[in-house]
C-alpha positions as CSV (number, residue, x, y, z in Angstrom):
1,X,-29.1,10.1,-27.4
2,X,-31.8,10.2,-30.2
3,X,-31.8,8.4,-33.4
4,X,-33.5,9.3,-36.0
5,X,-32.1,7.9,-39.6
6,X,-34.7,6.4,-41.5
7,X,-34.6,3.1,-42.4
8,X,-32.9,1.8,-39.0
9,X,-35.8,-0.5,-37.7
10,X,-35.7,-1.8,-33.7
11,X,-33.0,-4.8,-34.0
12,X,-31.0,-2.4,-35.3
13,X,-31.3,0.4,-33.1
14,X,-30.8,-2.2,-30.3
15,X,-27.6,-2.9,-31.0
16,X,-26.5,0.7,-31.6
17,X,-27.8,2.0,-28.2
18,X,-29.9,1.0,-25.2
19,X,-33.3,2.6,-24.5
20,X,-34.6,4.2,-21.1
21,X,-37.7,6.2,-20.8
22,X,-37.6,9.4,-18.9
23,X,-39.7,11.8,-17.5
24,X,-37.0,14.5,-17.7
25,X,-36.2,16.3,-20.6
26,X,-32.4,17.3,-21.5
27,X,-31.4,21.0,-21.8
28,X,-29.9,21.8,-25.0
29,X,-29.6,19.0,-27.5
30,X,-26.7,18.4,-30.5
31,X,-27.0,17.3,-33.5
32,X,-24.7,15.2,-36.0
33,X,-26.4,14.7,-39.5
34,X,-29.3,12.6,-38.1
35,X,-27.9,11.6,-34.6
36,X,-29.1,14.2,-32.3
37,X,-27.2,13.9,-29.0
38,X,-28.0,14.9,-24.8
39,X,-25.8,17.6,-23.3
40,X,-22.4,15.9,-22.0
41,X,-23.0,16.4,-18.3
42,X,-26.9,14.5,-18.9
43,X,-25.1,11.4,-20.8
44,X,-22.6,10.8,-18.3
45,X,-25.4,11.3,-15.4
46,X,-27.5,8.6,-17.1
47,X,-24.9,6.3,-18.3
48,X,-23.3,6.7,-14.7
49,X,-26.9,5.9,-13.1
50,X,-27.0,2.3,-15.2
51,X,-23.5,1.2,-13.3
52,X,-23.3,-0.8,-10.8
53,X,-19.7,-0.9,-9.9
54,X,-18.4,2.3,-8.0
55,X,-14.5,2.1,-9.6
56,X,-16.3,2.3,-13.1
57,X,-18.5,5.6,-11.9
58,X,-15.8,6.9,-10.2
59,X,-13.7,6.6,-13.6
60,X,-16.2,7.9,-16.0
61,X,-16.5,11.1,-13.6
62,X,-13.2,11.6,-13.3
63,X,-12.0,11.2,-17.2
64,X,-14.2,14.0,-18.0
65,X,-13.6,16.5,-15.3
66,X,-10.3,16.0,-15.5
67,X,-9.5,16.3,-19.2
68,X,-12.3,19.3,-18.8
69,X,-15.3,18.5,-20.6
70,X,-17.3,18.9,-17.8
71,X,-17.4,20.8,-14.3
72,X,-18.4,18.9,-11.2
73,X,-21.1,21.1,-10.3
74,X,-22.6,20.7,-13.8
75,X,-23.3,16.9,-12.9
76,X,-24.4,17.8,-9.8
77,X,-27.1,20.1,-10.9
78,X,-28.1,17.5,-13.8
79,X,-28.4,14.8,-11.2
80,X,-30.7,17.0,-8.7
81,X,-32.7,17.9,-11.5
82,X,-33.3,13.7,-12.2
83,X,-34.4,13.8,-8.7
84,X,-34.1,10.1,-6.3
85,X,-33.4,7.9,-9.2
86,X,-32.1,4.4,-8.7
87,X,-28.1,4.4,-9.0
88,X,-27.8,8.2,-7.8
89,X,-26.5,7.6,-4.5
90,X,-23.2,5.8,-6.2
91,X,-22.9,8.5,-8.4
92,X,-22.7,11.2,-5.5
93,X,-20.5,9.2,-3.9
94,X,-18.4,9.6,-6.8
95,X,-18.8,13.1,-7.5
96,X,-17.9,14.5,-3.6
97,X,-14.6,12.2,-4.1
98,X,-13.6,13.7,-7.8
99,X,-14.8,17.1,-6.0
100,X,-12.1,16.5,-3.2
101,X,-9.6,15.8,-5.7
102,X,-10.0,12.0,-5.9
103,X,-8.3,10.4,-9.1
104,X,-8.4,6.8,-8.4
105,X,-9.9,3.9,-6.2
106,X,-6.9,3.2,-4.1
107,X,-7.0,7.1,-3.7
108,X,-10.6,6.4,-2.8
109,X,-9.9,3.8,0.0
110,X,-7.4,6.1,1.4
111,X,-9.9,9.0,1.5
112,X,-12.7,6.7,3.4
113,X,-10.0,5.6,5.8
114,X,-9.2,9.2,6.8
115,X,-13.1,10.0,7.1
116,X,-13.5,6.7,9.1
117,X,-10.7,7.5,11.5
118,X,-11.8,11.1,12.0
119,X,-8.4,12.6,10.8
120,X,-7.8,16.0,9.7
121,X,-8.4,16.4,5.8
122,X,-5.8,16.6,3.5
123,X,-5.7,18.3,-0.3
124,X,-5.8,15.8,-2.9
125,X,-3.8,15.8,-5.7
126,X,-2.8,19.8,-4.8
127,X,0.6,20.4,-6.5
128,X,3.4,21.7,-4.4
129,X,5.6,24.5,-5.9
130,X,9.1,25.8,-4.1
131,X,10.5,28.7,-5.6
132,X,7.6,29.4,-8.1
133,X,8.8,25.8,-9.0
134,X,7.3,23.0,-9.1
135,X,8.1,20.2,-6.7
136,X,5.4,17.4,-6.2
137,X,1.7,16.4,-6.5
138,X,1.3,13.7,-3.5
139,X,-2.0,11.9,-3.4
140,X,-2.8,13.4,0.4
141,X,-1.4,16.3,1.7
142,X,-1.8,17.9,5.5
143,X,-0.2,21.2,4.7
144,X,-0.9,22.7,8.6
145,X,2.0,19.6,9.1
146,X,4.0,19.2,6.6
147,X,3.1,16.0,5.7
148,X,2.5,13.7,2.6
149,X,1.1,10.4,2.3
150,X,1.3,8.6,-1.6
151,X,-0.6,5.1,-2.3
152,X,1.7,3.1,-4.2
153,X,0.1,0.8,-6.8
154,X,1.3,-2.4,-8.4
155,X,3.9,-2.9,-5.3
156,X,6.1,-0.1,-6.1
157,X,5.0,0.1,-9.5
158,X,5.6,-2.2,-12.7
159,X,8.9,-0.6,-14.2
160,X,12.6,0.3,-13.1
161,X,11.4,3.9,-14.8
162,X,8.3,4.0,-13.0
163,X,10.2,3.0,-9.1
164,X,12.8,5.2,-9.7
165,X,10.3,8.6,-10.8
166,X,8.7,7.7,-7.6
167,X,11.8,7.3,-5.5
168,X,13.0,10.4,-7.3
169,X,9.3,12.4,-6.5
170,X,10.0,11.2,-2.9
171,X,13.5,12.4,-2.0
172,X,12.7,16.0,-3.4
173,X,9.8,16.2,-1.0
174,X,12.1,15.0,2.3
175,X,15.0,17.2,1.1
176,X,12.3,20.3,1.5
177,X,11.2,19.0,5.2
178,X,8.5,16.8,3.9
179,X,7.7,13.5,5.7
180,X,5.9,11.6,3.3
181,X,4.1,8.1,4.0
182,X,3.9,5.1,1.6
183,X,1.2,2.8,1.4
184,X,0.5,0.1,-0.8
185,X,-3.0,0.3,-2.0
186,X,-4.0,-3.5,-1.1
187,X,-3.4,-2.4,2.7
188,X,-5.8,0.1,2.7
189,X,-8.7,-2.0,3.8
190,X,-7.1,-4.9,5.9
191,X,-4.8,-2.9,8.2
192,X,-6.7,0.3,7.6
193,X,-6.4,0.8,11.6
194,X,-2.6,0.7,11.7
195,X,-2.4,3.0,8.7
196,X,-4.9,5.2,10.6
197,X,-2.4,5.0,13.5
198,X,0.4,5.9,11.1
199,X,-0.6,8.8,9.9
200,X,-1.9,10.7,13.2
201,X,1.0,9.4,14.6
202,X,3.1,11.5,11.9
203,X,0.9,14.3,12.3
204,X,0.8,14.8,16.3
205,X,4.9,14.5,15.4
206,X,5.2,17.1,13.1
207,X,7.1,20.1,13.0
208,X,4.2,22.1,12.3
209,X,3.6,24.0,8.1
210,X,6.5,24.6,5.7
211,X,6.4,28.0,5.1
212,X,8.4,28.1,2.0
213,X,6.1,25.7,0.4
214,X,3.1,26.5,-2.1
215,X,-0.1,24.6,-2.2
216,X,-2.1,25.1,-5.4
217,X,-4.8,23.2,-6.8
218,X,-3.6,21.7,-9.9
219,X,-3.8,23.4,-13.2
């Protein structure tokens, strides 16, 4: 971002914005009266590049593609053009998880424990439709099994509303030959080989694809 009202001397600027020199110039630039603003996919690229902390990249990525400001190849093609910067390789990280499908960092955990264990992908956040209707939007899905797994955060969640949606999301899913897993989030990590276990224990089990299922990436 650019500032460029007169009168605004260097305190001032300092505490409106933080200053980086770069060798690479921004495609097409907006401008606001006097404030002339970086393309969308460029700011998030350098504002993800000063972070530190991988939950925080992972959420700014995944606010914007989701609420669709921005497309995931767009920040990947911004990023090559910044070349081996220090803080890109946190930011790829991030952008192959929201590219899978990745919404969270308890999803996140559960993604690296498949990779880790060598299981077969899932679809991330894919909704499921029966009917032309739609049934369910698990956080992993194995759809060659006919299988679910969903990271439950805060315990079962915070509010009777909130356990009983997810109790509600979790009985449609059996009643239509689902098996769906449960895992609470702050397992992930500690018992992440008995979890492993779990799941390709449930997916050597299975009864094989549900036929009258639809898997769609969500809308």
């Amino acid at each position: 971002m650019s500032l460029s009202r007169p009168g605004i001397g260097a305190a001032t600027l300092d505490s409106l914005a933080r200053l980086h020199r770069t060798g690479v110039e921004p495609g097409a630039l907006y401008q606001d009266g006097t404030v002339i603003y970086a393309p969308l996919d460029r700011a998030i690229v350098d504002a993800a590049r000063q972070l530190t902390d991988l939950p925080e990249i992972r959420e700014l990525v995944a606010s914007a593609v989701q609420r669709g400001k921005v497309l995931v190849a767009h920040l990947v093609r911004e990023l090559d053009r910044a070349g081996p910067v220090a803080g890109s390789a946190r930011l790829r990280l991030a952008l192959t998880e929201v590219a899978d499908g990745i919404r969270s960092t308890a999803e996140a955990d559960l993604r690296t424990l498949i990779i880790q264990a060598k299981l077969p992908t899932p679809l991330y956040n894919h909704d499921l439709d029966v009917g032309g209707k739609f049934l369910a939007r698990p956080d992993a899905w194995w759809p060659d099994a006919g299988v679910a797994a969903e990271v439950d955060s805060k315990a079962w969640h915070l509010l009777p509303a909130d356990y009983d949606r997810a109790m509600t999301r979790h009985d449609r899913m059996v009643a239509q030959g689902i098996r769906v897993l449960h895992f609470a989030p702050t397992l992930l990590r500690p018992a992440k080989r008995d979890i492993a276990q779990q799941i390709r224990s449930t997916l050597q089990h299975s009864t094989g694809p549900l036929p009258h299922i639809e898997t769609r990436p969500p809308r």
